[in-house]
C-alpha positions, 0 to 999 in steps of 0.5 A: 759363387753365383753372381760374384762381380770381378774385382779388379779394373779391366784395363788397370795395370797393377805396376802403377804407383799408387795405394792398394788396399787388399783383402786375403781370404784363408783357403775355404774362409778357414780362421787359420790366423787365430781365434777369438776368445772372449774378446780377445784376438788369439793368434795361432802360429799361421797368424803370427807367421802372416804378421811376420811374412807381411812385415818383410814384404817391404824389406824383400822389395824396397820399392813397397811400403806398407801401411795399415794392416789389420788380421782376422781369423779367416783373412786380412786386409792391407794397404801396400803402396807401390813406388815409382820404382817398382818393377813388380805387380800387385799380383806377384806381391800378394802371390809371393806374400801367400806362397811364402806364409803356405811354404813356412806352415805347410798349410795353404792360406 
C-alpha cells in the first residue's frame, strides 16, 4: 500500500499493562466472518468460530481481560487489556488469536 503510516509506536513495549484497542483485518479484506443480509449480521462458520477463539483468549491466559468486541464481515475490533502479570506481547496474543481461528478452519484469516 502507497503511503500506508506504521501503525505502531516505535519504541512502545507491548507487554506494558494497559487497554489496546485493535483492528484484525481477514486475509485479502475477505467477509470470512458473515454477511450481511437485509440488515441483519449472518455469521458463517469462520465467524462464530473468531467469537468462540476470541472468548478463550482470556481463559488461555489469566493475565488478559477483554472488553468490548465487535465482528464485521471482513475484520474485527477489540479492546484486550493486558494485566500487570502478563508475560506475554500484544503480538503473540493476536498472533495465537489468529493461528488458532486459520488452525480450527483451515482458512487463513
Amino acid at each position: 500500500m502507497k503511503n500506508r503510516k506504521y501503525p505502531r509506536l516505535k519504541n512502545h513495549d507491548y507487554r506494558t499493562n494497559g487497554a489496546y484497542f485493535i483492528t484484525l483485518v481477514c486475509h485479502r479484506r475477505a467477509p470470512l466472518f458473515g454477511l450481511f443480509i437485509a440488515t441483519e449480521f449472518c455469521l458463517t462458520p469462520i465467524g462464530d468460530y473468531a467469537i468462540k477463539a476470541w472468548q478463550a483468549l482470556s481463559q488461555r491466559d489469566t493475565a488478559i481481560t477483554l472488553d468490548a468486541f465487535v465482528l464485521m464481515p471482513n475484520h474485527l475490533h477489540g479492546i484486550i487489556w493486558l494485566n500487570e502479570s502478563t508475560h506475554r506481547s500484544l503480538l503473540n496474543i493476536v498472533n495465537w488469536f489468529k493461528a488458532e481461528i486459520t488452525r480450527e478452519t483451515g482458512i487463513k484469516v
